[in-house]
N, C-alpha and C positions, 0 to 999 in steps of 0.2 A: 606659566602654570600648566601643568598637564595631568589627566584625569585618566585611570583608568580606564580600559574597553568595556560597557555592557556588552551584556552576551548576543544581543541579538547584531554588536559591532565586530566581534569576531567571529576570525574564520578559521574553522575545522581545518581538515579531519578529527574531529576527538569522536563520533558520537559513539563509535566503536565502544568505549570506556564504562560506558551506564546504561545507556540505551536500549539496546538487546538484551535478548532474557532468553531462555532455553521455551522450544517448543513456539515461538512468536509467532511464525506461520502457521501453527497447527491451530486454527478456529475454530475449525467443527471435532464436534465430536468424535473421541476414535471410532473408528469401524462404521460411522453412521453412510448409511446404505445411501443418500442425498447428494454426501459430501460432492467437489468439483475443485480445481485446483485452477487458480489465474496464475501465470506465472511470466516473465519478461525481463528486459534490459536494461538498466537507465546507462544512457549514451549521453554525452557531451556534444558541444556544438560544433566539435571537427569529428562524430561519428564514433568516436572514440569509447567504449566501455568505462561506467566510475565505480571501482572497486570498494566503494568506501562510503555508497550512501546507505539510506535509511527507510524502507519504505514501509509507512503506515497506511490500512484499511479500516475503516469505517461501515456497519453496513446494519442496517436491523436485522431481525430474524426473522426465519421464513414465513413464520404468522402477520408479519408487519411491526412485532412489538419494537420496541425503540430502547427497555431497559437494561438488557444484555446482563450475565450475570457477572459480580466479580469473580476474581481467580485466576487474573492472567498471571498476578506479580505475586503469589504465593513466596513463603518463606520456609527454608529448614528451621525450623524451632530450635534446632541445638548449635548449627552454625550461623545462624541469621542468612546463610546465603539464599539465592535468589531462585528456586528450585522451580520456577515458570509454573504451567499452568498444569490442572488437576485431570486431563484427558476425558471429561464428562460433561461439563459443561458449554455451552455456547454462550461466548462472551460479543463477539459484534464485532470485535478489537482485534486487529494483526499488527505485530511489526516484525519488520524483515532485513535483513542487513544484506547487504548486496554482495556477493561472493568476487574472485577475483577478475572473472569475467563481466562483470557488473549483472549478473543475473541474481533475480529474488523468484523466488511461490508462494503464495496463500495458498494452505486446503482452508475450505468454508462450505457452508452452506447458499441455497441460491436466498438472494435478500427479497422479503416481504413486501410488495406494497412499491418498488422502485424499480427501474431495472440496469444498477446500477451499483458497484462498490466504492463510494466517497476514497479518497487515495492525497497523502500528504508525504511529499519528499522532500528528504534532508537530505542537502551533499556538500562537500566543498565549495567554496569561492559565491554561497549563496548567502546573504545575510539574513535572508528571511525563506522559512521554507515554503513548496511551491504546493497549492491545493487544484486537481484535477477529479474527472471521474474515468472508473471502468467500466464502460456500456458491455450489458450482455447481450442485450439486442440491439438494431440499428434503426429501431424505432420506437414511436411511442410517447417518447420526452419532449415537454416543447422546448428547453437548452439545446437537445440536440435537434433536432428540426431546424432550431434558427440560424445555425450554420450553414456555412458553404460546404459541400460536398469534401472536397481536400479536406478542409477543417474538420470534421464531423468524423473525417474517415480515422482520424489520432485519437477522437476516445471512444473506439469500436474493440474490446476485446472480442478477437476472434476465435474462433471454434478452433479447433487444432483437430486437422484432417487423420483419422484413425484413431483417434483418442477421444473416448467417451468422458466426456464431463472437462473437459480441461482448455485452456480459452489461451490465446496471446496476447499481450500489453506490454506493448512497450513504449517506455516514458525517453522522451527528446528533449533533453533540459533550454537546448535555442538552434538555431540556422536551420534547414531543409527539413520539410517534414516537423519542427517543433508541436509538442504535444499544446492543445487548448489548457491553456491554464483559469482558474478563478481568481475572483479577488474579493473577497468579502469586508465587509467595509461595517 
């Protein structure tokens, strides 16, 4: 007797297919004078770029609220399609499909009350996806405190030298340099 795969026993590539939505990194508001861009790689455990993951952010708003508005997954009314988000509001909510280079960006606002963007990635050959953070500072948090130095220095989004508001992160899905991953339970 043999049972189909649940989803969380198959492996991608598919997320390409529903997943993404038009404008998924765009979080903050157009034009808003705050905004700041994280942007990075997700690499494989031979260094390798993955063209094909999925990266989601999490983060309150700069007041601290934690509600975030809807509006990422907006619809055409006439064709049902998926016409993303509305350019006005601040939803809390990124996702990002990784280009062919394995590079993603979030624009956003800086988060409330944390200092920190909650970050969940999907890729190939994972059965379950991997929850980490992006520190905007290298201090402050006692998760990050409690690290070793090397460890601690994987969820440091860094400043990007001559770029006002714009930070690097890059996710090491395992071997040398692997990002700190969570496990919530």
């Amino acid at each position: 007797m043999s049972f189909a795969p649940t989803p969380s026993q198959t492996v991608g590539p598919f997320y390409g297919y529903a997943l993404p939505f038009p404008g998924g990194g765009e979080v903050a508001p157009t034009g808003h004078p705050d905004t700041l861009t994280v942007h990075g790689h997700v690499y494989d455990g031979a260094g390798n770029p993955v063209p094909d993951a999925i990266v989601e952010t999490w983060q309150p708003a700069p007041d601290g609220s934690r509600t975030g508005r809807p509006g990422s997954l907006r619809h055409d009314p006439v064709t049902g399609r998926v016409i993303g988000r509305n350019g006005v509001d601040f939803t809390g909510f990124g996702r990002i499909p990784t280009d062919a280079d394995g590079h993603w960006a979030v624009r956003t606002l800086p988060p409330g009350g944390v200092p920190y963007l909650s970050v969940a990635v999907f890729a190939r050959g994972l059965l379950h996806h991997l929850y980490t953070r992006a520190y905007l500072t290298d201090s402050g948090d006692a998760l990050l405190e409690s690290l070793d130095a090397d460890r601690r220095a994987t969820l440091i989004a860094r400043a990007e030298p001559g770029t006002p508001h714009a930070y690097r992160f890059d996710i090491r899905l395992q071997g040398e340099g692997e990002t700190v991953f969570l496990e919530f339970l």
